[in-house]
N, C-alpha and C positions, 0 to 999 in steps of 0.2 A: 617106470623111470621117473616121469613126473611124483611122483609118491616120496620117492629115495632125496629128491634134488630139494623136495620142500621141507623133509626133516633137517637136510644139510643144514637150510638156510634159517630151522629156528632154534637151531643149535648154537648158529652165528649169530642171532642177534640176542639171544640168550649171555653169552660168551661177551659180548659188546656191553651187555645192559649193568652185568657183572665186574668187569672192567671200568666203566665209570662211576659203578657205586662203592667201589675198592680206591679209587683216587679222589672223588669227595669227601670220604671217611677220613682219608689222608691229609688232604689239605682244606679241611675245616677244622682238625683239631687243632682248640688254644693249648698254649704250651705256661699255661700261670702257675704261680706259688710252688714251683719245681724246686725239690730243697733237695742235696747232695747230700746222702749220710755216709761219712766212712768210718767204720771200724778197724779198729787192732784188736786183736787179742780180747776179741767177744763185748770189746768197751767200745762204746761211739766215742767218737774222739774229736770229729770235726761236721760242724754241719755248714756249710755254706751254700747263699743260693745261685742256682744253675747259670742266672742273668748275670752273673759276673767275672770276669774275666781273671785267673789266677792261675798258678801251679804250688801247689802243696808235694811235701816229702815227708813222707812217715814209712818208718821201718826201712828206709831204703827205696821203698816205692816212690818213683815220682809221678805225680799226677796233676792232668793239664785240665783247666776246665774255661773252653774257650769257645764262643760263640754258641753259648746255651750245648754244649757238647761236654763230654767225661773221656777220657781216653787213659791209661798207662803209657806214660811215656818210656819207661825204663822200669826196667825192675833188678836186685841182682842174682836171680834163680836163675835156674838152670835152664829149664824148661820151655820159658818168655811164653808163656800162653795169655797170661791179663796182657803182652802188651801185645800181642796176635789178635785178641777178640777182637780189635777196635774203638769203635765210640759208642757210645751211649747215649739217648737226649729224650727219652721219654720214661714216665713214670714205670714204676717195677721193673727197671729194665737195672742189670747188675754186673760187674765186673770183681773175680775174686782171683788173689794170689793165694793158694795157697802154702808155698813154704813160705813168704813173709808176714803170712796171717793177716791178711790186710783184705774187709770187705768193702765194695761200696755198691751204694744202692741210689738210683732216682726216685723222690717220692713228692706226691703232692699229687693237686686235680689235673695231672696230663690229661684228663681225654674228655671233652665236652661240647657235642653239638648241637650246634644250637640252627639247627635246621627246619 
């Protein structure tokens, strides 16, 4: 019984040690030179960066880019799946319409710890 009760317990601290190395990795990354790329129609079209507070409309797509965040606000498909995904705010992370043809991408040095 003693045996069973001490694998329990370094499972738990295993599981513990794992949990706080998942939320340092989280809230140490800088979030710099985060640049929004959106595409139309296979063409970049707008790059703006992530630090600044705007809403852009291309194809119909509206797009909010507010407190270092990407979101669709609207789209006029059918579907609403780019404005279902959510937000986006860290590098390689992507939101696509596809019937208004419209890609966007986060890009730049999202993720560097400097630990």
């Amino acid at each position: 019984m003693r045996k069973y009760r001490n694998d329990i317990l370094l499972i738990l601290i295993l599981l513990l040690i794992m949990g706080v190395s998942l939320i340092l990795f989280f809230s140490l990354q800088k979030k710099e030179n985060l640049k929004v790329y959106i595409y139309s129609e296979k063409e970049l079209v707008e790059v703006v960066d992530l630090s600044r507070n705007q809403e852009l409309g291309i194809n119909g797509v509206q797009i909010v880019i507010q407190n270092q965040e990407v979101l669709v606000s609207y789209s006029p498909c059918k579907d609403q799946i780019c404005v279902h995904q959510g937000k986006i705010r860290s590098a390689g992370q992507t939101i696509t319409c596809l019937p208004q043809r419209v890609f966007i991408q986060i890009e730049g040095s999202g993720v560097d710890i400097g630990v």
